[in-house]
C-alpha positions as CSV (number, residue, x, y, z in Angstrom):
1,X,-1.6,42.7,-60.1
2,X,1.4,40.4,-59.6
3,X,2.7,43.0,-56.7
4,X,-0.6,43.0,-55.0
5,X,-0.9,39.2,-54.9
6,X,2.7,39.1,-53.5
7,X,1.5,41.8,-50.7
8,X,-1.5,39.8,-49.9
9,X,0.5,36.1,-49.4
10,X,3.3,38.5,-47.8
11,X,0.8,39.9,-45.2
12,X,-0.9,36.9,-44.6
13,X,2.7,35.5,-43.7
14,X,3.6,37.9,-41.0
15,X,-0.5,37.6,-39.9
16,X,0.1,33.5,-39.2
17,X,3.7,34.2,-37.7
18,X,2.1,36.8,-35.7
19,X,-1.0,34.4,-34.3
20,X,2.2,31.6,-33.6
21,X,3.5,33.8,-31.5
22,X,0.9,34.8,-29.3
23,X,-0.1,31.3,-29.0
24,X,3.5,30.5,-27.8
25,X,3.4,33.3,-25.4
26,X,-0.2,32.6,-24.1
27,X,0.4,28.9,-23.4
28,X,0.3,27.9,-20.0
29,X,1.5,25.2,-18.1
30,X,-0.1,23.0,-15.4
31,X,2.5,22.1,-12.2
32,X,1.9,19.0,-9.8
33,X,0.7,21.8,-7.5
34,X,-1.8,23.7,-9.6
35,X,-3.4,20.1,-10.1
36,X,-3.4,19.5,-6.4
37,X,-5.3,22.9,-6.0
38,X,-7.6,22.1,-9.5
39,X,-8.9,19.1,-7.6
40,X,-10.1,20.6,-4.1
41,X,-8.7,21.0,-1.8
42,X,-11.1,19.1,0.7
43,X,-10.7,16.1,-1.8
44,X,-6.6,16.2,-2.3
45,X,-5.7,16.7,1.5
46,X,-7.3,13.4,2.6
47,X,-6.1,11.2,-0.3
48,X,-2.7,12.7,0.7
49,X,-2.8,11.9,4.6
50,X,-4.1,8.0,3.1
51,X,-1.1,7.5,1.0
52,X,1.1,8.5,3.6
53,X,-0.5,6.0,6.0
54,X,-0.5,3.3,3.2
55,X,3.4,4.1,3.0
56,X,4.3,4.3,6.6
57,X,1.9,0.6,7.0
58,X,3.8,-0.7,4.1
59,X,7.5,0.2,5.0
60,X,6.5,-0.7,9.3
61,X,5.2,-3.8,8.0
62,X,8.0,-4.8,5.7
63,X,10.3,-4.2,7.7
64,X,8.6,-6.3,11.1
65,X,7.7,-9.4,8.3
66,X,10.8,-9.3,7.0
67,X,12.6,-9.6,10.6
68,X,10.4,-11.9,11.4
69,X,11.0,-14.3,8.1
70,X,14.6,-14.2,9.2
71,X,15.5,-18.0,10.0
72,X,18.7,-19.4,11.9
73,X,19.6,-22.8,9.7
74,X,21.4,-24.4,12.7
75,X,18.2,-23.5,15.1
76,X,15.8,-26.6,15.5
77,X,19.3,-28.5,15.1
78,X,20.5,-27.1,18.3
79,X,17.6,-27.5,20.0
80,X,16.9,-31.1,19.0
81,X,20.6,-31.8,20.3
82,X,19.9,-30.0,23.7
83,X,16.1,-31.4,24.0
84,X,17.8,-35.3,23.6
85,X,20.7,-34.4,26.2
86,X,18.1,-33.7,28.4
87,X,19.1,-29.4,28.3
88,X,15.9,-28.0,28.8
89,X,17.0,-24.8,30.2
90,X,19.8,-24.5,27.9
91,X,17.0,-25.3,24.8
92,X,14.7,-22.3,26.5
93,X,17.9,-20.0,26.7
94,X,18.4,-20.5,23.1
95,X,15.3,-20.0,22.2
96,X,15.3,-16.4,24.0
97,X,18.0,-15.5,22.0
98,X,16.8,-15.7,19.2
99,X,13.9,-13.1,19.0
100,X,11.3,-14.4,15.9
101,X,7.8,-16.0,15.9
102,X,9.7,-19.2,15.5
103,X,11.7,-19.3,18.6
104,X,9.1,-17.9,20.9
105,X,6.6,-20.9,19.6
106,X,9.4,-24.0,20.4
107,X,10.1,-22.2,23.9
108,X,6.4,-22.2,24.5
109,X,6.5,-26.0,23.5
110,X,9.6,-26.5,25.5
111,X,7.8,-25.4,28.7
112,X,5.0,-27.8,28.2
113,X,8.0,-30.8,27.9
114,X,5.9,-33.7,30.4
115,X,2.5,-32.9,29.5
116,X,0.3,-34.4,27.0
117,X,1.5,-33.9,23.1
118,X,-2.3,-32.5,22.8
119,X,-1.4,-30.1,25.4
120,X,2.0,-28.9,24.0
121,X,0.0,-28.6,20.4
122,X,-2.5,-26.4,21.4
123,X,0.0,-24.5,23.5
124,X,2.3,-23.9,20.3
125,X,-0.8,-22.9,18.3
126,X,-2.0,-20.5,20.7
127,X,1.3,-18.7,20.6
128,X,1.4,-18.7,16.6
129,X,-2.0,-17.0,15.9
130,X,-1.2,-14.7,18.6
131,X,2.5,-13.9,16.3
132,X,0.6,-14.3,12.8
133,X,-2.2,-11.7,14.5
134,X,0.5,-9.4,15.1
135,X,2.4,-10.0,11.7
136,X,-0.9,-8.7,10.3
137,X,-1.4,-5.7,12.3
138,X,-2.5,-2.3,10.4
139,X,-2.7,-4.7,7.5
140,X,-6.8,-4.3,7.4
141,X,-6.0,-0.6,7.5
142,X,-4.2,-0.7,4.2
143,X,-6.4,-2.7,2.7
144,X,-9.4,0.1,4.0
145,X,-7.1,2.7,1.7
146,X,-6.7,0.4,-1.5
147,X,-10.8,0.4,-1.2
148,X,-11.6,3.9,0.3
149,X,-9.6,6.5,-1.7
150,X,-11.1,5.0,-5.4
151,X,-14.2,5.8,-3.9
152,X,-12.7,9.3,-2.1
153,X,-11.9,10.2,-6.0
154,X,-15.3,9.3,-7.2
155,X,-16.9,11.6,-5.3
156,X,-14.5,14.3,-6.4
157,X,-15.4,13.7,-9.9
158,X,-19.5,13.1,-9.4
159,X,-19.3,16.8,-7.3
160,X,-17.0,18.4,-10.3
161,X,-19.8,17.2,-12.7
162,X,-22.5,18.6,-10.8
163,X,-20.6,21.9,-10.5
164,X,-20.0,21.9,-14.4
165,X,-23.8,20.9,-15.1
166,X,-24.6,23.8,-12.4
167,X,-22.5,26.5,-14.2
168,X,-23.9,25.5,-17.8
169,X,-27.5,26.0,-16.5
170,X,-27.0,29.5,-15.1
171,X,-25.0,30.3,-17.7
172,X,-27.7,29.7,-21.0
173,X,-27.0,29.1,-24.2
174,X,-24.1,31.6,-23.9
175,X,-21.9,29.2,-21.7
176,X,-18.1,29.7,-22.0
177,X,-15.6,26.8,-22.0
178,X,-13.5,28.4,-19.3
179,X,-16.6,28.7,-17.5
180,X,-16.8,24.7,-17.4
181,X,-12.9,23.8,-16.9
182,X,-13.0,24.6,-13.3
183,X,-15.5,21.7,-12.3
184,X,-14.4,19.1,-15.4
185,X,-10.9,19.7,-14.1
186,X,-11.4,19.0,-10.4
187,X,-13.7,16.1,-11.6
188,X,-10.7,14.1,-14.1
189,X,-7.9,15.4,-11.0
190,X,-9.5,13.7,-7.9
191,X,-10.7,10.6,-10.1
192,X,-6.9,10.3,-11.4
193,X,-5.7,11.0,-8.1
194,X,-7.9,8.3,-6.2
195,X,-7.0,5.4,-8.4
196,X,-3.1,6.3,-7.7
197,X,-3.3,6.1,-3.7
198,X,-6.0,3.2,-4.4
199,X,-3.4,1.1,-6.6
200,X,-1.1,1.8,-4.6
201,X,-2.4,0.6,-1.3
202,X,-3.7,-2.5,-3.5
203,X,-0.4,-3.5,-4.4
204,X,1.0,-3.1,-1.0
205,X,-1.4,-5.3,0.7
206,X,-0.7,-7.9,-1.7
207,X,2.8,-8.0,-1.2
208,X,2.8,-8.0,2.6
209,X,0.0,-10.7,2.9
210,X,1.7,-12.8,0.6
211,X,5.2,-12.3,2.7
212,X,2.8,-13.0,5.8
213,X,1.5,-16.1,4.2
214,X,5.2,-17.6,3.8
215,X,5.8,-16.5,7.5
216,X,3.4,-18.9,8.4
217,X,3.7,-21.6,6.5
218,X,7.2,-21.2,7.6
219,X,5.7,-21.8,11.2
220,X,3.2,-24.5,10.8
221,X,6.7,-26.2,9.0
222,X,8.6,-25.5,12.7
223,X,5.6,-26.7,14.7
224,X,5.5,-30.1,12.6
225,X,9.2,-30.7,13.4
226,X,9.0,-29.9,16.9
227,X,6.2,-32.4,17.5
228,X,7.6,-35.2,15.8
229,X,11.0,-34.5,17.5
230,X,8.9,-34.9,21.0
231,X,7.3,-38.3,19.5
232,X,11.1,-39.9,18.7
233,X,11.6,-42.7,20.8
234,X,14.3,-41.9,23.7
């Protein structure tokens, strides 16, 4: 009796090593691009051309703001030395030299030197929404992604449900659950996917309106300078 007991535990032994085993040899795993395929392909190829446009918008952008947030110390000092010798030319030259929102706003205000203050203002203002407008160029475009490719994903997951619920009523009661991982999988992938560009595009815009914001205030702070240097008594 003992050496049949030993038998049975010894079989059952070699029985769990044996199920182990196939389990190690049947388990699969899931690459980036299997779960690009998994979530359709007509889902996955658009949220991939948006989060290359959010990128290319963000870096562009970046890069213009942060050339254009780029501010000469000595600059209004120069031209406040030229503008009381009386170098108007010279302050213009100056200001063509330097190539930033800034500078082109005080040579716009430089031209207008003999016409009413009022005149020179709105002059000056004209110029910096037209710089501030192109500052935030493409930046409505990003801000299109952060809110579109959510909703992109969304739809990916409401069609994977209605693909699952679709293969469970054909199916029966005799349904399989590798039946249903096909349209639960796209569903989880294009959802996960969506939030990812989304957040991403999110973020972005954020960061550049914010840079954008300081841009200007930087110019409304050049503007005030320039006007009170005109209102200095000669």
């Amino acid at each position: 009796m003992l050496f049949n007991l030993l038998l049975q535990i010894a079989e059952t032994g070699a029985q769990n090593v044996e199920n182990t085993a196939d389990a190690e040899t049947t388990e699969k795993t899931l690459s980036i691009f299997q779960l690009y395929v998994e979530g359709g392909l007509w889902i996955m190829i658009p949220l991939t051309i948006m989060s290359i446009i959010a990128v290319y918008i963000f870096v562009e952008r970046y890069m213009a703001i942060q050339k254009a947030s780029k501010l000469d110390p000595d600059f209004m000092n120069q031209i406040k030395n030229q503008i009381i010798q009386g170098k108007i030319e010279e302050a213009k030259n100056t200001c063509l030299r330097s190539d930033n929102p800034r500078a082109r706003m005080i040579e716009k205000g430089i031209s207008r030197i003999g016409k009413p203050l009022s005149d020179i203002s709105a002059a000056i203002e004209n110029v910096g929404k037209l710089e501030v407008f192109k500052l935030e160029k493409s930046l409505s475009s990003l801000a299109t992604i952060a809110g579109a490719a959510p909703m992109i994903g969304f739809l990916g997951t409401v069609v994977g449900m209605i693909m699952t619920f679709h293969q469970m009523s054909i199916s029966g009661n005799g349904v399989e659950i590798s039946e249903l991982s096909g349209g639960i999988m796209m569903a989880m992938v294009t959802t996960v996917a969506g939030l990812i560009v989304g957040i991403i595009a999110y973020v972005a815009y954020n960061q550049l309106v914010a840079k954008v914001s300081k841009v200007v205030f930087s110019l409304e702070a050049t503007t005030v300078e320039f006007m009170d240097l005109l209102q200095e008594p000669a």
